[in-house]
C-alpha positions in Angstrom: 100.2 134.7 74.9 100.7 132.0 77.6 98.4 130.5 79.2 98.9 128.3 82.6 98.9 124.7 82.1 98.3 123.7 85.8 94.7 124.7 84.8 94.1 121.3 83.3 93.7 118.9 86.1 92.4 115.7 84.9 90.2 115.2 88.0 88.6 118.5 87.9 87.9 118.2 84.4 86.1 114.8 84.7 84.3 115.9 87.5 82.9 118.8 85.4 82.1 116.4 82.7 80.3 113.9 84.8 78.1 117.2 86.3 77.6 118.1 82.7 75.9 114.4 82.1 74.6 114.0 86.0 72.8 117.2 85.4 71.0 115.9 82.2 70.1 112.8 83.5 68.0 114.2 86.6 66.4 116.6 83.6 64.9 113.6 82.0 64.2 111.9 85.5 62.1 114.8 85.5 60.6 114.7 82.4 59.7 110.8 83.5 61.3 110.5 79.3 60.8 106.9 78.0 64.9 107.0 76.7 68.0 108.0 79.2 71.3 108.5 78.8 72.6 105.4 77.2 70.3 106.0 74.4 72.2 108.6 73.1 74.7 108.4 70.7 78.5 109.1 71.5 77.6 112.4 69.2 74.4 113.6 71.3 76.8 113.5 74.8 78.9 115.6 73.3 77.1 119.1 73.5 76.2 117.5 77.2 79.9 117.1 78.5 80.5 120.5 77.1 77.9 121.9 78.8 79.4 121.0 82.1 82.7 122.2 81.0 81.7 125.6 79.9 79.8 125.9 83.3 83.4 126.2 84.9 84.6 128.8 82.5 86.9 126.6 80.1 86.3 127.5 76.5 85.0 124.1 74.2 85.4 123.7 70.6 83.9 120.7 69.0 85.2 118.4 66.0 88.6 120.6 65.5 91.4 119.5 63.3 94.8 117.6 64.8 97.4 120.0 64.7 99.7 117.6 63.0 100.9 118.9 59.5 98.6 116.7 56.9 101.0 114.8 54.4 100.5 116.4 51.0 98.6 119.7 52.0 95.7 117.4 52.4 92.5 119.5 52.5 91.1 120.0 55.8 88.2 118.3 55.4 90.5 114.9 55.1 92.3 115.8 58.3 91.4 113.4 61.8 89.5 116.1 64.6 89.3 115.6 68.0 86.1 115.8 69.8 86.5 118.2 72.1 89.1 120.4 72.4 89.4 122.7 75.7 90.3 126.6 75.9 91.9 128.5 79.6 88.5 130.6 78.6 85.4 130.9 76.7 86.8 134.0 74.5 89.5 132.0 72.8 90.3 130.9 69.5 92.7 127.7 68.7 95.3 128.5 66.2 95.8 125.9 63.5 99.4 125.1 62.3 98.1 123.8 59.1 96.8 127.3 57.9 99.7 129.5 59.8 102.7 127.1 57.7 100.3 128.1 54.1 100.3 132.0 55.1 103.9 131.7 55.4 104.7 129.9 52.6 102.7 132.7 50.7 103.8 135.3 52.8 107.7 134.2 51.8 107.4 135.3 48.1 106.4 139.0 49.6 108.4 141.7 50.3 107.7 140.6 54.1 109.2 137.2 54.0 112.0 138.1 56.6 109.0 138.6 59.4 107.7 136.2 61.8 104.2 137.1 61.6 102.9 137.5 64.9 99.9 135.2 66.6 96.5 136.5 65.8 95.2 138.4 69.3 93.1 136.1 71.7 94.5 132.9 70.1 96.4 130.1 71.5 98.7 127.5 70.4 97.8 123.6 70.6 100.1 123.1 72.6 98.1 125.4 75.2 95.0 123.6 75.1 93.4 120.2 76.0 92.9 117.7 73.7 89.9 115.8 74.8 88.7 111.9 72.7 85.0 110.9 73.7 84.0 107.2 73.6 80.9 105.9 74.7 80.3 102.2 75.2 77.0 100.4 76.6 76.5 96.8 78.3 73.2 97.1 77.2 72.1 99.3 73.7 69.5 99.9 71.1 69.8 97.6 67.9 67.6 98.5 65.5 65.3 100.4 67.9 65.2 97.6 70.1 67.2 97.3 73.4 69.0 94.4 74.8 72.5 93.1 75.5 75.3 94.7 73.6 77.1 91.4 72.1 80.6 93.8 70.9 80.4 95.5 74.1 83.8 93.3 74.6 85.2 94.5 71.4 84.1 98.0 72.0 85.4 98.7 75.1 88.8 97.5 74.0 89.0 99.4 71.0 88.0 102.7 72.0 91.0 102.9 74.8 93.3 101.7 71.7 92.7 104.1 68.8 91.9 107.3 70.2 94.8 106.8 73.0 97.0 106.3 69.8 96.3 109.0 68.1 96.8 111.1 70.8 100.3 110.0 71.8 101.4 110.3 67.9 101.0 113.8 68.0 103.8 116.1 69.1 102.1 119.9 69.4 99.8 118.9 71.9 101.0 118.6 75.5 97.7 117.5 77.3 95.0 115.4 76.2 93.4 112.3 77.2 90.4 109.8 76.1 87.1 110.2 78.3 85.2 107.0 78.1 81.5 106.7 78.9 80.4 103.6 80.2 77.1 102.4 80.6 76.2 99.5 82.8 74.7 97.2 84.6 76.2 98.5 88.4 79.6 100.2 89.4 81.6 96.8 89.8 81.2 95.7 86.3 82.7 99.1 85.1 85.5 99.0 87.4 86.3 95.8 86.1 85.6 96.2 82.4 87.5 99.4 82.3 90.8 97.8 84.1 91.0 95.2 81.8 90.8 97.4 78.4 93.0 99.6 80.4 95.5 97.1 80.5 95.1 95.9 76.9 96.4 99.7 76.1 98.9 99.8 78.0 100.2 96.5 76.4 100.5 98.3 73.3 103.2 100.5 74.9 101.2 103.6 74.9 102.3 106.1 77.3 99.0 106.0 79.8 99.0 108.3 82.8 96.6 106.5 85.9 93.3 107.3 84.8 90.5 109.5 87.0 87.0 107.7 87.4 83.8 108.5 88.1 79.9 107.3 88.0 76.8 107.8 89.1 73.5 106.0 89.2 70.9 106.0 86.0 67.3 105.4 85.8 67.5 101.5 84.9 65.4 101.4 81.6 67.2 99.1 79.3 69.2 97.0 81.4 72.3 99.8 82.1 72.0 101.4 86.2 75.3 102.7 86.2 77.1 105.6 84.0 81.2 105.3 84.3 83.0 108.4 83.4 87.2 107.5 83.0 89.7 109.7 82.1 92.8 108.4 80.9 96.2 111.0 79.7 98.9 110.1 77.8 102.1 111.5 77.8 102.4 112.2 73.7 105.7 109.9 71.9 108.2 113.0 71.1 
């Protein structure tokens, strides 16, 4: 089964993402709720940006395994997951390499080691689907309970385009993927900025960045943060 790649254009997708969190923030407008947005945790945005996904049709699974074979038949549990991981359509299921390279290994002591077993019906490959890193970062957060400047906002921002970005590029069965960053803060200018600059640290590192899709929209200023960023940035994965 293949499925058509052209589906995943990265400024469709962000759009859907930011309607997904756009969408929740009017509901708690709404609700007149004493916390918004950017007191949630980079966990609690997730069902949130799926939600917008979904809406289009796309099939989300959350917290999947990298596809990469784990040195040592390491147990799954021990393997790095990806935060989102996107599907042509909701009835989908992702194939895991892991588990299809152990059913042939047992499968090769059979009388039916000289057949290429077949993919499972409804699956696809990783290399069909979109591999999607979330990172949320705030100017202004809750410490303790209490809310106030963020003082590793700096350190946080850089980081997050660094790792994830990474760890995407290092792995070769996945074909599209990128690192959605959520950015909270004080107005649209500051995120422009602040998002350039860890940009550029990244790309310093010689990762293989496509240009990145951005957009925002305006949050109920309760702790400091009037502005929500979305910025999607692709990598071409190192082969």
């Amino acid at each position: 089964m293949t499925h058509d790649r052209h589906i995943w254009n990265a400024g469709e997708l962000l759009a859907r993402a930011a309607a997904g969190l756009k969408k929740a923030e009017l509901a708690l407008r709404r609700e007149q709720a004493v916390r918004g947005l950017d007191a949630l945790s980079e966990i609690e945005l997730h069902p949130l940006l799926a939600s917008g996904l979904r809406e289009h049709a796309l099939g989300v699974l959350r917290e999947q395994p990298y596809p990469g074979v784990a040195p040592g038949r390491r147990k799954r549990a021990e393997r790095s997951r990806c935060d989102l991981v996107l599907l042509p359509s909701p009835g989908l299921k992702l194939r895991d390499p892991v588990e299809e390279l152990i059913k042939a290994e047992a499968q090769a002591s059979t009388l039916f080691a000289h057949v290429e077993p077949a993919p499972a019906p409804g699956t696809i490959s990783s290399r069909e689907a979109y591999w999607l890193e979330v990172k949320c970062v705030g100017q202004h957060t809750y410490t303790h309970g209490v809310p106030g400047p963020n003082r590793s906002y700096s350190s946080e921002i850089i980081h997050a385009h660094a790792e994830d970005l990474a760890k995407l590029a290092q792995e070769a069965s996945i074909e599209r993927g990128g690192l959605l960053v959520v950015l909270f803060t004080e107005g649209p200018e500051i995120a422009t900025h602040d998002l350039a600059i860890a940009l550029g640290k990244a790309a310093d590192k010689g990762l293989p960045l496509r240009s990145p899709e951005s957009a925002g929209f305006e949050i109920l200023d309760r702790i400091g943060n009037t502005w929500c960023e979305l910025s999607l940035i692709e990598i071409s994965p190192v082969r």
